[in-house]
VOBA-1610 file (N, C-alpha, C; in pm, whole numbers, padded with zeros to 5 digits, always signed):
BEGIN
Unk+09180+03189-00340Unk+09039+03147-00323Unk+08947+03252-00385Unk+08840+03214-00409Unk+08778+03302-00531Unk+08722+03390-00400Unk+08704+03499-00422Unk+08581+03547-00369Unk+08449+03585-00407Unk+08336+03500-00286Unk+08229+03488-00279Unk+08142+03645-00258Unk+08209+03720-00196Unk+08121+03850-00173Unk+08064+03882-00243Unk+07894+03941-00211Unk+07839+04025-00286Unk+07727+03925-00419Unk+07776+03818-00427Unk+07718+03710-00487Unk+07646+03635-00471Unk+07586+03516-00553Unk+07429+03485-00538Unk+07487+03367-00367Unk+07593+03288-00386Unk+07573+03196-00285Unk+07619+03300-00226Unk+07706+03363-00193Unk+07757+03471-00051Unk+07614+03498+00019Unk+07516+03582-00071Unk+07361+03606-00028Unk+07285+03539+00021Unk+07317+03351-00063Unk+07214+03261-00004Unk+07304+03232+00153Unk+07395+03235+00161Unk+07475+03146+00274Unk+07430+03272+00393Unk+07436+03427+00363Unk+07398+03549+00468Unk+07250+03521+00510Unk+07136+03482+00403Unk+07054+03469+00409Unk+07013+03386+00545Unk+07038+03252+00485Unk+07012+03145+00546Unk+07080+03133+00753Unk+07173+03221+00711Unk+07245+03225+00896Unk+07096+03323+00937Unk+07082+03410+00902Unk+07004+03508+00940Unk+06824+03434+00978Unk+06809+03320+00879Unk+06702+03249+00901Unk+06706+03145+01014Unk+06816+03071+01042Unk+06877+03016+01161Unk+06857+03057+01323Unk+06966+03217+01273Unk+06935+03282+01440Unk+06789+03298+01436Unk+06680+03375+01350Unk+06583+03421+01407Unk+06508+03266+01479Unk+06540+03152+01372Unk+06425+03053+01413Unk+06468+02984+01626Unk+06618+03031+01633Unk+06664+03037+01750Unk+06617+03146+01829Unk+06619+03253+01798Unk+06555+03323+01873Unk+06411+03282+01930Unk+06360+03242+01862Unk+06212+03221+01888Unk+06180+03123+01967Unk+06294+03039+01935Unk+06273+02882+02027Unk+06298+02956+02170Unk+06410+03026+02195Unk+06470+03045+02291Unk+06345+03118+02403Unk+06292+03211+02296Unk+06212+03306+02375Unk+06082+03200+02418Unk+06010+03115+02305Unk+05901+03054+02423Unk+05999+02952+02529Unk+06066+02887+02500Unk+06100+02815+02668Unk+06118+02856+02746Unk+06217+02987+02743Unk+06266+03075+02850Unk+06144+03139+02902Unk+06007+03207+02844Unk+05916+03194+02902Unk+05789+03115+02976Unk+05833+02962+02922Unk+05777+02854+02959Unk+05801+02816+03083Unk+05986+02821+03090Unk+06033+02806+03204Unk+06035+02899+03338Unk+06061+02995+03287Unk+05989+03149+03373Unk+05864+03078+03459Unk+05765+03072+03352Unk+05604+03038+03440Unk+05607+02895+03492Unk+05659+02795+03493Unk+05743+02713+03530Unk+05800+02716+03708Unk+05874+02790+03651Unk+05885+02839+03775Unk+05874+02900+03880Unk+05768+02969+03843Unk+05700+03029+03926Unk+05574+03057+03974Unk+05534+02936+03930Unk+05386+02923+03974Unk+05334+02867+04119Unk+05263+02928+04201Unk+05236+02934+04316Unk+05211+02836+04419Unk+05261+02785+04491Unk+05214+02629+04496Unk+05051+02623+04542Unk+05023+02485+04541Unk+04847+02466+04575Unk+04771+02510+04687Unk+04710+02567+04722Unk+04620+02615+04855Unk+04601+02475+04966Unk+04611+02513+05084Unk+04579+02374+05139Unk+04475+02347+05185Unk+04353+02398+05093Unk+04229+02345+05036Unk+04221+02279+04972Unk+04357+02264+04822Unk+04341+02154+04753Unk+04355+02063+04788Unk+04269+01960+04698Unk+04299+01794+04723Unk+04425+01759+04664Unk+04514+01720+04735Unk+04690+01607+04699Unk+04668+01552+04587Unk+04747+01619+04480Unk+04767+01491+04403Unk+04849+01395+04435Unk+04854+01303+04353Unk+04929+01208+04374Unk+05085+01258+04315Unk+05171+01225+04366Unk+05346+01266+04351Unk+05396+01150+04202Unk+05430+01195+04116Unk+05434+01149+04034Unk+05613+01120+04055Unk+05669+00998+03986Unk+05813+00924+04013Unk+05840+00980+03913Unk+05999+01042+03941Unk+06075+01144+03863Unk+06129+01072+03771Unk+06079+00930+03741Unk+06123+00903+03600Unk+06029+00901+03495Unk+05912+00994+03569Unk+05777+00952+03480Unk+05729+01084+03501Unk+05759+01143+03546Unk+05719+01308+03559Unk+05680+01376+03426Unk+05559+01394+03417Unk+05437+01440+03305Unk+05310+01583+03327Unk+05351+01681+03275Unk+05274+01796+03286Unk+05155+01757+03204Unk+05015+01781+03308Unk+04926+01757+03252Unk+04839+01901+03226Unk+04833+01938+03150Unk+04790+02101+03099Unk+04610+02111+03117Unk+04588+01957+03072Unk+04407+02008+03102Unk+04389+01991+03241Unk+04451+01912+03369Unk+04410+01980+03493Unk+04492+02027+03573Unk+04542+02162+03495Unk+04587+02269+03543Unk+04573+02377+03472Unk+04452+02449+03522Unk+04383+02583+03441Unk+04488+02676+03406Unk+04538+02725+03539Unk+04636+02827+03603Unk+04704+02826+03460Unk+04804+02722+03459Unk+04944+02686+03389Unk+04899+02651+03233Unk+04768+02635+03212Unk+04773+02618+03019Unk+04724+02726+03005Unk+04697+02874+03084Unk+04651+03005+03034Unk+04741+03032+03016Unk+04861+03020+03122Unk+04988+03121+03116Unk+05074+03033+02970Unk+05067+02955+02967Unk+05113+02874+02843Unk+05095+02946+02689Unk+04930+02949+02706Unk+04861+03005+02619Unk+04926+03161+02586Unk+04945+03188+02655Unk+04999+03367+02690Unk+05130+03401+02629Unk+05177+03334+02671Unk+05343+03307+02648Unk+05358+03281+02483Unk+05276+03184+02419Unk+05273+03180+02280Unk+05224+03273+02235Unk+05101+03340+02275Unk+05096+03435+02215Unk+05130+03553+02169Unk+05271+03519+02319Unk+05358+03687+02295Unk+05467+03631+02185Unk+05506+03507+02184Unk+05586+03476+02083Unk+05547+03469+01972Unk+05421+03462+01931Unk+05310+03466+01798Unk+05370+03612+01746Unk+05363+03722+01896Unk+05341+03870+01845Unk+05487+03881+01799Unk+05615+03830+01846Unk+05720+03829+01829Unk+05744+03793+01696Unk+05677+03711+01655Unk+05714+03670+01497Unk+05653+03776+01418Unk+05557+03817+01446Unk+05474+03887+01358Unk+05583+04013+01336Unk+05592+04054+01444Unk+05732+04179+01469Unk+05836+04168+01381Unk+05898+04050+01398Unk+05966+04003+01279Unk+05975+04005+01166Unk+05849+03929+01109Unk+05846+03928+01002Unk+05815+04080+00924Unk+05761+04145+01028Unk+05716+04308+00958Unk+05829+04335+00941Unk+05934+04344+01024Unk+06071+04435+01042Unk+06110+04371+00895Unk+06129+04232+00880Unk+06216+04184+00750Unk+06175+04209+00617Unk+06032+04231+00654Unk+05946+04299+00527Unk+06009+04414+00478Unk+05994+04547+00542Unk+06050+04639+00577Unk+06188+04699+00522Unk+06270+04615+00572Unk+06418+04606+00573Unk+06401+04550+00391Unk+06342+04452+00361Unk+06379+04415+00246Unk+06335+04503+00145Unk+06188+04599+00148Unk+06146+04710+00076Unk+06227+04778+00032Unk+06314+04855+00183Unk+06377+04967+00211Unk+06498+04930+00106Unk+06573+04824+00110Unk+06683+04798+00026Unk+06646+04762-00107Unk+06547+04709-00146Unk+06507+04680-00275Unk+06471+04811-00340Unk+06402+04914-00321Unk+06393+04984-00356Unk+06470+05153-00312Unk+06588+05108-00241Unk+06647+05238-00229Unk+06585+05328-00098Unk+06535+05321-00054Unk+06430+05420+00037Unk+06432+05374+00164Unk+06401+05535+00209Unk+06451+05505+00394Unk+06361+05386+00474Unk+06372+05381+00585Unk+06307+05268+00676Unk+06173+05329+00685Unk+06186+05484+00726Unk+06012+05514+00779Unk+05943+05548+00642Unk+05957+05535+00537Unk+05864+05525+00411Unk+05849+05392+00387Unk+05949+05315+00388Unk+05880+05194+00343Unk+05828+05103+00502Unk+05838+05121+00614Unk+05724+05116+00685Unk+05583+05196+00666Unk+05557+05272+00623Unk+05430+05322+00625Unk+05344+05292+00479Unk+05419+05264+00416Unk+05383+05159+00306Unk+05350+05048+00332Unk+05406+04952+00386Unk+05391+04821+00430Unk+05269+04840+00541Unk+05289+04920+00623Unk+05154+04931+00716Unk+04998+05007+00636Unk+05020+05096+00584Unk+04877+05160+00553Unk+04848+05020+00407Unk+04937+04989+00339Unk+04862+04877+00219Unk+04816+04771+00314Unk+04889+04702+00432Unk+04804+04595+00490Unk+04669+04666+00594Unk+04652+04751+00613Unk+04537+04827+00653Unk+04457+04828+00590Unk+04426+04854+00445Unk+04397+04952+00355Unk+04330+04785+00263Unk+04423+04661+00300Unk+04370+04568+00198Unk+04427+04545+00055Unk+04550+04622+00109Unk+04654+04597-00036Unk+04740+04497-00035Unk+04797+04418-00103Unk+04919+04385-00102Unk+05008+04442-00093Unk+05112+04454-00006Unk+05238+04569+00027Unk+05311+04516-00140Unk+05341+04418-00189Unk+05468+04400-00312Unk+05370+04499-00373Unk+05236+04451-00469Unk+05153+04556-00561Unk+05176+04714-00488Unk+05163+04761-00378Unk+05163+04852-00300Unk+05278+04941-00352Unk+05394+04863-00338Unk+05542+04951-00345Unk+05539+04982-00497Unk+05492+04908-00570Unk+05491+04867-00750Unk+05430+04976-00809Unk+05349+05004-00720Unk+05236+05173-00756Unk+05300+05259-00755Unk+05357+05299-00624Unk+05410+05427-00561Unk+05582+05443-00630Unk+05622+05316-00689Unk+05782+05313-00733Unk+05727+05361-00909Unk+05596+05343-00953Unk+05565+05371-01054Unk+05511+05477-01127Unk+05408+05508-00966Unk+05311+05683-00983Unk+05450+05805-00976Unk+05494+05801-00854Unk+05622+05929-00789Unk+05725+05871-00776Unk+05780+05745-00809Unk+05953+05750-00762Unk+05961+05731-00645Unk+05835+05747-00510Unk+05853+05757-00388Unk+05879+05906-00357Unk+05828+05988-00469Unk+05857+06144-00419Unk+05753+06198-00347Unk+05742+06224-00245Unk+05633+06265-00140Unk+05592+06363-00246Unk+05655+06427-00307Unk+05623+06569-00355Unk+05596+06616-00506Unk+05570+06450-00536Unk+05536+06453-00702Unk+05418+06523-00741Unk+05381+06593-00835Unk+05300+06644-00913Unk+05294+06671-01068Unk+05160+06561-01107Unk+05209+06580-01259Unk+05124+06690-01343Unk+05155+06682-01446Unk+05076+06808-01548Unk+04927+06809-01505Unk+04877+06681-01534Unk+04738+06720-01485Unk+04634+06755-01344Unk+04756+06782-01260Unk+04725+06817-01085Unk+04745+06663-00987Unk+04723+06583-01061Unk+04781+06415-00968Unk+04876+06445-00880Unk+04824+06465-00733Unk+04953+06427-00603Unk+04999+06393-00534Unk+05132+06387-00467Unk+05207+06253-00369Unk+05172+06133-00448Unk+05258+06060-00332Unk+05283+05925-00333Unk+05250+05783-00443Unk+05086+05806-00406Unk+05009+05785-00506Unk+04933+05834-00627Unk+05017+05957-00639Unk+04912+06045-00753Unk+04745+05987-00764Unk+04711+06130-00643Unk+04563+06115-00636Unk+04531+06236-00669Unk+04437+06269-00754Unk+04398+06394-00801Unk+04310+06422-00710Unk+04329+06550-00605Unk+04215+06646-00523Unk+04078+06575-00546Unk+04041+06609-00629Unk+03891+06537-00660Unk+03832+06417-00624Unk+03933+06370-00641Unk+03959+06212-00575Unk+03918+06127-00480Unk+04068+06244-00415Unk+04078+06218-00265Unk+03930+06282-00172Unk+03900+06397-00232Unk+03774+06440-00148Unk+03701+06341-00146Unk+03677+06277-00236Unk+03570+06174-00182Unk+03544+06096-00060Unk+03684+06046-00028Unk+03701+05958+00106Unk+03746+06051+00165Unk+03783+06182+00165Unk+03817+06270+00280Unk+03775+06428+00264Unk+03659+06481+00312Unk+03615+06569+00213Unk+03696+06730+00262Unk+03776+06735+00317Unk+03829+06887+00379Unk+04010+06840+00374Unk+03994+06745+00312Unk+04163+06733+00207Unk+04190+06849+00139Unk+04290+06897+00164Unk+04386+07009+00050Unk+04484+06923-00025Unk+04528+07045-00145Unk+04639+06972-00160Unk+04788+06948-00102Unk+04810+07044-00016Unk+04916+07037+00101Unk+04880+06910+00154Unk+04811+06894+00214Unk+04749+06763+00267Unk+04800+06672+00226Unk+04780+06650+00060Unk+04817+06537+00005Unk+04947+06471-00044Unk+05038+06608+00005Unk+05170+06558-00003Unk+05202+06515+00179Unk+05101+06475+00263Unk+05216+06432+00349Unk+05186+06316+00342Unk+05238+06183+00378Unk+05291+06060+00324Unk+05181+05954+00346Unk+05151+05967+00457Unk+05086+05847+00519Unk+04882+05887+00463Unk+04920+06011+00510Unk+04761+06047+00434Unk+04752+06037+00283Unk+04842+06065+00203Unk+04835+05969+00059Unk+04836+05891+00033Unk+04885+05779+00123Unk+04905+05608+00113Unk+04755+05570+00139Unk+04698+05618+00244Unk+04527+05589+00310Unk+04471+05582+00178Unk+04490+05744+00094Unk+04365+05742+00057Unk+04403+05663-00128Unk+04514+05659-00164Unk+04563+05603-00283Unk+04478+05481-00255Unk+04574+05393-00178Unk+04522+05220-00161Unk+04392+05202-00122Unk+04320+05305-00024Unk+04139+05261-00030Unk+04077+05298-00179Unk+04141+05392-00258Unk+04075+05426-00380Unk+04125+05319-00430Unk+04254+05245-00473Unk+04229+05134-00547Unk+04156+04984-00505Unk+04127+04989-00368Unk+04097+04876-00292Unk+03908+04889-00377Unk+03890+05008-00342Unk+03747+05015-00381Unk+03760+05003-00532Unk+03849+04991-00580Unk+03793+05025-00764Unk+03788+04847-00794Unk+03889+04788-00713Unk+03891+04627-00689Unk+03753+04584-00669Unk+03742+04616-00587Unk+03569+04542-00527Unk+03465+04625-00671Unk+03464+04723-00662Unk+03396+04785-00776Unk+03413+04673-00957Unk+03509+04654-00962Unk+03509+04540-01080Unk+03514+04391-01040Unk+03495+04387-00984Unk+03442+04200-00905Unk+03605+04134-00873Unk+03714+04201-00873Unk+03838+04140-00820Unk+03944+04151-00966Unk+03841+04217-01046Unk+03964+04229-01168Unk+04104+04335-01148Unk+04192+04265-01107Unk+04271+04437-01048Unk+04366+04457-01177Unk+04356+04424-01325Unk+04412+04478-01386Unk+04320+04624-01455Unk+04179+04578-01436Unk+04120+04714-01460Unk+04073+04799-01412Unk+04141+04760-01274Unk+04147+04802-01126Unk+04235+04887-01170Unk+04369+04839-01190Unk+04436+04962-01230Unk+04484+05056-01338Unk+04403+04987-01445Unk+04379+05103-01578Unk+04266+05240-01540Unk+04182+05189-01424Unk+04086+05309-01404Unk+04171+05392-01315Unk+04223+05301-01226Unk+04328+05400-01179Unk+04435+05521-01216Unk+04470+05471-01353Unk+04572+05536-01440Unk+04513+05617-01475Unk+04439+05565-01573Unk+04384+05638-01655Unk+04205+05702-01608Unk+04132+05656-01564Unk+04038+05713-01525Unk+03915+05597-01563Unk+03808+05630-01502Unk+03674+05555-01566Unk+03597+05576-01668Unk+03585+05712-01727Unk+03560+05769-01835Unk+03614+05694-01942Unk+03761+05729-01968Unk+03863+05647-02033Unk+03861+05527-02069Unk+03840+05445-01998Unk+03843+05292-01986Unk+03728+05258-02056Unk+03621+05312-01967Unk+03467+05292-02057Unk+03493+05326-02232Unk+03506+05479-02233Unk+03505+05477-02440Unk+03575+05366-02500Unk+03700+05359-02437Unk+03790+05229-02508Unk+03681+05126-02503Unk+03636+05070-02444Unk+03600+04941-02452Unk+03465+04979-02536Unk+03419+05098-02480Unk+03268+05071-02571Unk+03300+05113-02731Unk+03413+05156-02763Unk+03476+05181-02904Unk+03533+05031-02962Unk+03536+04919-02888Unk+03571+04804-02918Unk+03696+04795-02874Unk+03797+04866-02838Unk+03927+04881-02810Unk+04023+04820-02672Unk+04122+04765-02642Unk+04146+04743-02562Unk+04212+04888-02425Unk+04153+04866-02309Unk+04191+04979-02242Unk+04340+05018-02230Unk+04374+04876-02246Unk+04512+04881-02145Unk+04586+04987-02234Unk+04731+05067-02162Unk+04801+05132-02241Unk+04887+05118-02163Unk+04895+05024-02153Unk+05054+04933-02123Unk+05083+04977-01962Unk+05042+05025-01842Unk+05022+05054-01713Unk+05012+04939-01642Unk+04937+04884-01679Unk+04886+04758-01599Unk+04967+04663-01625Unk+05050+04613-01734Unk+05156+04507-01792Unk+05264+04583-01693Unk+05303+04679-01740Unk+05426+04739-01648Unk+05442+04723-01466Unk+05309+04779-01442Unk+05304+04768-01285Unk+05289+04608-01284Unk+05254+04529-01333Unk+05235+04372-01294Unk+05323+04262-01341Unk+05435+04311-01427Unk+05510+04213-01471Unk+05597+04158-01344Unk+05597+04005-01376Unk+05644+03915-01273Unk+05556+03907-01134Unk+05485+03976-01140Unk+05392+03999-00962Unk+05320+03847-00983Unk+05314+03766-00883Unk+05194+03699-00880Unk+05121+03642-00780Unk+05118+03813-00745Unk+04983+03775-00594Unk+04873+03818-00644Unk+04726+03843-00598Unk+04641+03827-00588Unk+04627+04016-00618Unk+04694+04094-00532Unk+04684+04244-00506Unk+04643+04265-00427Unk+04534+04222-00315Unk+04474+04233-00220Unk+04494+04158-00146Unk+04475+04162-00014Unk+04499+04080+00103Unk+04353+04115+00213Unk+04283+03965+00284Unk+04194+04011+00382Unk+04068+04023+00314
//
């Protein structure tokens, strides 16, 4: 028999079990909390007025007159709302971490400071796999550092008592990288390819090219964007 390991259906068939249990999980978790509050809700004060006893072949939960029981309803989805969300971060995460080689707590703090920050986490990783390799500790010829190669100057802007020690620790380079490109976004009306030529290359730069008739790009923006096709921003 041939073997499947390691291959595109082996992947789709791992995939797809893995999409299965979670969508089980989820079922499991709101009933089991449905049934929880279900069961344990208090019986009526004997102030209330009797309802009428409904025949157990017709037995019907009526949610609009019963306050109590469509809050706790309400509640219960919402922890399963938070449950997915959990989820889906973790699988985010997990899929970064393996796509690009790199531990769990970098590519969580990637995925968290770009959806903070108003980035797209894919554009997000596409920067930082492009500026440093993911080297906390990159520095290039012209002083550009961490994560996002942000030059000191930069970064003072949005943080004005930044060093450059500072800027190699991880999460404080992710802040201030992705609000500097978030703002250079809004700054060109949503164009984020010259969003990120000013990025690269600078605003100075970009400006002579164009006011020399020239195109800015120098191939940065094709590179970081080939195949991407989100938006770059999120929110």
């Amino acid at each position: 028999m041939m073997n499947l390991r390691g291959t595109y259906v082996h992947r789709g068939d791992a995939y797809r079990r893995r999409t299965r249990i979670k969508q089980t999980v989820l079922a499991l978790s709101f009933f089991s909390a449905l049934g929880f509050l279900l069961g344990n809700r208090k019986p009526a004060t004997l102030d209330a007025e009797a309802a009428p006893v409904p025949s157990r072949s017709a037995f019907r939960l009526d949610l609009s007159t019963d306050r109590t029981l469509a809050s706790q309803v309400d509640s219960a989805r919402g922890e399963l709302e938070l449950v997915r969300t959990q989820l889906d971060r973790a699988n985010r995460v997990i899929g970064y971490s393996t796509q690009y080689g790199i531990n769990a707590a970098l590519a969580s703090s990637i995925v968290d400071v770009a959806a903070a920050e108003g980035i797209d986490p894919e554009l997000a990783f596409r920067l930082v796999k492009l500026e440093s390799d993911f080297n906390v500790h990159a520095t290039s010829p012209v002083g550009a550092l961490g994560l996002t190669q942000v030059m000191p100057s930069t970064a003072r802007y949005y943080q004005k008592d930044i060093t450059a020690k500072g800027l190699y620790e991880p999460t404080t380079n992710l802040r201030i990288g992705f609000r500097y490109l978030r703002g250079l976004v809004n700054e060109y009306h949503g164009d984020m390819k010259t969003a990120l030529l000013v990025y690269n290359r600078g605003p100075v730069a970009v400006a002579k090219s164009r006011a020399e008739g020239n195109s800015p790009s120098n191939g940065y923006d094709r590179i970081l964007t080939k195949g991407y096709k989100g938006r770059g921003v999120v929110n």
